[in-house]
C-alpha positions in Angstrom: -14.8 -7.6 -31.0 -10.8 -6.6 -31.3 -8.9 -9.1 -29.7 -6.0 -7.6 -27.4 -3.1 -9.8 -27.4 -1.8 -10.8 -23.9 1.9 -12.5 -22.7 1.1 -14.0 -19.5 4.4 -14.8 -17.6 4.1 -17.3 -14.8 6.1 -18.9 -12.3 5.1 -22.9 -12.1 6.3 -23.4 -9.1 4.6 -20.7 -7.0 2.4 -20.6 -4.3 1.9 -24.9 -4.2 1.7 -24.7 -7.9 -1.9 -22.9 -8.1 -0.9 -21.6 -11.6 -0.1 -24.3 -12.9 -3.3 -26.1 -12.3 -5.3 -22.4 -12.7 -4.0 -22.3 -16.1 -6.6 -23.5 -18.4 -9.0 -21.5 -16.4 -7.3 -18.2 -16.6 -6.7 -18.8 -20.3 -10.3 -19.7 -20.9 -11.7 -16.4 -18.8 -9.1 -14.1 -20.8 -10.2 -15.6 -23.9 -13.9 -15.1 -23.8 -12.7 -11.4 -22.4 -11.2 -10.4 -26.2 -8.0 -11.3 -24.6 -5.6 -13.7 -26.9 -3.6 -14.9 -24.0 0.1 -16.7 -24.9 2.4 -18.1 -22.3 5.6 -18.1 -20.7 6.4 -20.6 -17.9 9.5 -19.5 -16.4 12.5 -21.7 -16.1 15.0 -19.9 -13.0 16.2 -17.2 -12.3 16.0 -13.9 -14.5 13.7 -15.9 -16.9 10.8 -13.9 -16.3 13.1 -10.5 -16.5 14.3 -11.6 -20.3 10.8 -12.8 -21.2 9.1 -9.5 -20.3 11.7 -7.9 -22.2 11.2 -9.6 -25.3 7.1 -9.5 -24.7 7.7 -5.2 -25.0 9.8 -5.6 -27.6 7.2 -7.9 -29.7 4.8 -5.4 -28.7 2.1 -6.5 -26.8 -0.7 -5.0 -25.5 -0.7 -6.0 -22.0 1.3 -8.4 -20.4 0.5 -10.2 -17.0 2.9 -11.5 -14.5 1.5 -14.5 -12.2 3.5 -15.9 -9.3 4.5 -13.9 -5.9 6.6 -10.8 -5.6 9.9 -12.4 -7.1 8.2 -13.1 -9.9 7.0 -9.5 -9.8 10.1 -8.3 -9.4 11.9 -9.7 -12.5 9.3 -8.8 -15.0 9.5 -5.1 -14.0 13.1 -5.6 -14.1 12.6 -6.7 -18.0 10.0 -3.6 -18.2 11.2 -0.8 -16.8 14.0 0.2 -19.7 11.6 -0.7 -22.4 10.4 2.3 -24.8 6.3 2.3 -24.9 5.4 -0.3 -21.9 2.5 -1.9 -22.2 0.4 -2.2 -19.0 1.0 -4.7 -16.6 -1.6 -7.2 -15.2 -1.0 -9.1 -12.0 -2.4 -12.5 -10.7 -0.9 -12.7 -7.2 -0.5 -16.6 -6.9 2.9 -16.9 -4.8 3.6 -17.3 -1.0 4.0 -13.4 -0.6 2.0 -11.0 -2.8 3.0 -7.8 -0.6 2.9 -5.6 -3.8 -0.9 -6.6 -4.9 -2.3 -6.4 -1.1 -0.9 -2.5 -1.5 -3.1 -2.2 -5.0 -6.2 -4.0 -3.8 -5.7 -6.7 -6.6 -7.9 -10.2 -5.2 -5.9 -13.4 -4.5 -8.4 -14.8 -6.0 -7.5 -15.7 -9.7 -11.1 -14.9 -11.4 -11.3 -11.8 -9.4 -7.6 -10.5 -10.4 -8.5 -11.1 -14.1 -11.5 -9.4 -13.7 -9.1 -6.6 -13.0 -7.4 -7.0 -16.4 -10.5 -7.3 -18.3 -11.9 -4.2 -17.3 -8.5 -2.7 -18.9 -8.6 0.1 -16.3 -5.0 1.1 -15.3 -3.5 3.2 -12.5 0.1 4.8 -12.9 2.8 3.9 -10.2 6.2 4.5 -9.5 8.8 2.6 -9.7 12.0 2.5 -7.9 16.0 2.3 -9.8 18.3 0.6 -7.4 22.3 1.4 -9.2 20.9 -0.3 -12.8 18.0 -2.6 -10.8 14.5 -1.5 -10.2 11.6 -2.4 -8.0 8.5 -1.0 -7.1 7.6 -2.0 -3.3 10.5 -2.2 -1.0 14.5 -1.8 -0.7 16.3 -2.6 2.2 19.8 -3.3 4.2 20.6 -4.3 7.7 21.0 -8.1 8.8 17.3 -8.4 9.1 16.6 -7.7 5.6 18.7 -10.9 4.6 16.3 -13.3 6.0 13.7 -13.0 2.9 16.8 -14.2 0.6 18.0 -16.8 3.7 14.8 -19.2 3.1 14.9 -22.0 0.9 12.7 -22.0 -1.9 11.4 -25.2 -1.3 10.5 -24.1 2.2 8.8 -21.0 1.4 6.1 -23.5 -1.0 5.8 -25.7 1.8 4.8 -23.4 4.6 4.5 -20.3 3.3 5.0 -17.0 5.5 5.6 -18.9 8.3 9.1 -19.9 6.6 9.6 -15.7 7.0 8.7 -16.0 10.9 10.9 -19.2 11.7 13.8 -17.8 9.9 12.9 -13.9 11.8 13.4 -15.6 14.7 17.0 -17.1 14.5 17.9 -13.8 13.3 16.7 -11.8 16.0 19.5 -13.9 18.3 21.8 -12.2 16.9 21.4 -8.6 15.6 24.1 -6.6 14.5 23.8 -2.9 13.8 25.8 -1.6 10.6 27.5 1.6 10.2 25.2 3.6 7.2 25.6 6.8 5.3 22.6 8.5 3.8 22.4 11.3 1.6 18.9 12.4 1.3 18.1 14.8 -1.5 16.0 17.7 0.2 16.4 16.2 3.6 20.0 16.3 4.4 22.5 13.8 5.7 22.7 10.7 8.5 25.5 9.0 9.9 25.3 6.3 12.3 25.0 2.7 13.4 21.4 1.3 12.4 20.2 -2.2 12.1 18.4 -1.9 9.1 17.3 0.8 7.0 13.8 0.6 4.6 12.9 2.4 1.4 9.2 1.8 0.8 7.2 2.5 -2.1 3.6 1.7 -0.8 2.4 0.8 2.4 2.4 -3.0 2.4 6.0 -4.3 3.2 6.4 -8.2 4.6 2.8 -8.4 5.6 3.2 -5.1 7.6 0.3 -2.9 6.2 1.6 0.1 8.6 5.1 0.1 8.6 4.9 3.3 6.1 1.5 4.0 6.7 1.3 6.9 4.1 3.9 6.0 1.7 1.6 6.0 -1.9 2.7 4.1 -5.4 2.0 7.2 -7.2 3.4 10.3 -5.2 7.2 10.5 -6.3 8.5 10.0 -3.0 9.8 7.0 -1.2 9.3 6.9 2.5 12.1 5.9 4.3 12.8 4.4 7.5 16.2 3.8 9.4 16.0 2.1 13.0 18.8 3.2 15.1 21.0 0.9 17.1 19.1 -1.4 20.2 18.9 -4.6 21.5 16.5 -7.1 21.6 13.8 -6.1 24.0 14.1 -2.1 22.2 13.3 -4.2 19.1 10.6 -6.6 20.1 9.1 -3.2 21.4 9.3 -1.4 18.2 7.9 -4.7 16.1 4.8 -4.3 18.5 4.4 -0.7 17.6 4.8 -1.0 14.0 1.9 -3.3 13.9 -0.4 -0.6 15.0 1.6 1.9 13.1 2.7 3.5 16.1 6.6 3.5 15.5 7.2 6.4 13.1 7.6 8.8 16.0 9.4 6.6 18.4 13.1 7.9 19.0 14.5 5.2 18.0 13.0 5.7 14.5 14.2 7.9 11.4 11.6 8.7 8.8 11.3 10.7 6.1 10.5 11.2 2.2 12.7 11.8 -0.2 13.1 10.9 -4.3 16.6 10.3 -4.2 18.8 8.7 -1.7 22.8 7.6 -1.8 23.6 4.8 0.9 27.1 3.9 1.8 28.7 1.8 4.3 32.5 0.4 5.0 31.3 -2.7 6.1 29.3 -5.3 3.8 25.8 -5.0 3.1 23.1 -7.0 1.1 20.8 -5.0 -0.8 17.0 -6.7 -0.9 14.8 -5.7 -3.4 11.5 -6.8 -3.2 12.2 -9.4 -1.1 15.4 -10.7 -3.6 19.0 -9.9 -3.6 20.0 -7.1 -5.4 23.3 -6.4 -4.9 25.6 -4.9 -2.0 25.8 -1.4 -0.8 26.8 1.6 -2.2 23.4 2.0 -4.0 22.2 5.4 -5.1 18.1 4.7 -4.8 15.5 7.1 -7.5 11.8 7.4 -8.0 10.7 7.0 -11.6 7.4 8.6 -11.4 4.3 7.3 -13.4 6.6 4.7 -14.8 4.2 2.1 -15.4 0.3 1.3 -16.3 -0.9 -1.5 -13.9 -4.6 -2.8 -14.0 -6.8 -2.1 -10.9 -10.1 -2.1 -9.7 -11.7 1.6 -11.2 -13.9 2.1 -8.1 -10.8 2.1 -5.8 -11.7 -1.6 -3.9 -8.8 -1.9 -1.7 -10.4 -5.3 0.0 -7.6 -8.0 -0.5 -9.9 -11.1 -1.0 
């Protein structure tokens, strides 16, 4: 048997620390795979992007990025430049895994390495933000901030409901922004909106129908801009978005597009897969086919 050589990057400190004590486990599994597994525990901030960078450059054969979506995040950031990429495995061990529920990869750890030893691979998109990239979700508005607002420390503790407490106090006091868009292929928008969402698959914050047909592997980001309301307009459309129900509502701008410039005179954050990326202008593009990432070959979407 040919052993493949493996960089695992993984945040410690994810998810209550399940990867930390998973470890000799996963190593063990990957082992008796044909999988030579070395590591990289991440250290702060942008670690994992300069580790993944040097783990193409060294050229692996796969690599695997463990943690939640922000560790996700910064290893495609380290990837997505990189001549030759190698494919990417994911073990979805953090408090949000929004990107693996959208590709059917298990919570489980055993079951998301199954995934990587059966070495079958999927292409997906990936999304440039100015000189960033992500591959799930971009978005502005005051609500967007709240992923970035909530302490790290928090977030371990209680998990999504850190996201829901911190939702809350937001909602008190919404803001609308004044946004430019310039769709290519669709045209132009100017207006107040309190927030805007480029999606890359269907899973975004635990909402598996806020873009209900948006696809990783189509070209085409879906984008949705919600218009100026109040509260009760918005606690109306938060109920329709959980059946999917909201694309059509007037309040509600969608459409698909693989390029989009957004500019503002007031300040806005940029989020990026639920980190900051930045403030706006941002000209958004779809890399398509960009990068390998193992999946289950009969198409299981059950997120176990």
């Amino acid at each position: 048997m040919v052993m493949k050589r493996a960089r695992l990057i993984y945040n410690p400190t994810s998810g209550r620390e399940e990867m930390k004590r998973r470890l000799p486990d996963i190593l063990q599994k990957l082992d008796q795979a044909g999988i030579e597994t070395s590591c990289h525990a991440t250290t702060g901030e942008g670690d994992a992007t300069l580790a993944a960078a040097e783990a193409a450059e060294r050229g692996y054969d796969m690599i695997i990025a463990a943690g939640g979506d922000g560790t996700l995040y910064e290893v495609i950031n380290g990837l997505a430049e990189k001549p030759n990429l190698p494919p990417l495995g994911i073990l979805p061990l953090g408090t949000t895994n929004d990107f693996a529920r959208a590709m059917g990869i298990p919570r489980h750890w055993e079951y998301a390495c199954d995934l990587i030893i059966q070495q079958y691979t999927r292409p997906i998109d990936v999304g440039k933000a100015n000189n960033r990239y992500f591959i799930n979700i971009a978005g502005g508005g005051s609500l967007t901030e709240l992923t970035y607002d909530v302490p790290s420390r928090l977030k371990t503790m209680i998990g999504q409901l850190a996201y829901y407490m911190k939702g809350m106090e937001k909602m008190t006091r919404l803001r609308p922004t004044e946004l430019s868009f310039e769709a290519k292929g669709i045209g132009h928008f100017h207006d107040e909106f309190m927030l805007f969402l480029i999606c890359n698959s269907n899973s975004v914050g635990g909402f598996e129908k806020l873009a209900p047909e948006s696809k990783v592997d189509d070209g085409l980001f879906d984008v949705i801009l919600l218009k100026k309301c109040n509260l009760a307009d918005f606690i109306r459309l938060v109920t329709l978005a959980l059946r999917g129900e909201h694309l059509n509502d007037p309040q509600v701008i969608h459409f698909r597009t693989n390029e989009l410039l957004v500019t503002t005179p007031d300040y806005v954050q940029i989020n990026l897969d639920g980190e900051y990326g930045g403030r706006l202008p941002f000209k958004f593009s779809v890399l398509p086919s960009h990068l390998q990432i193992f999946v289950d070959e009969m198409g299981v979407s059950t997120y176990r």
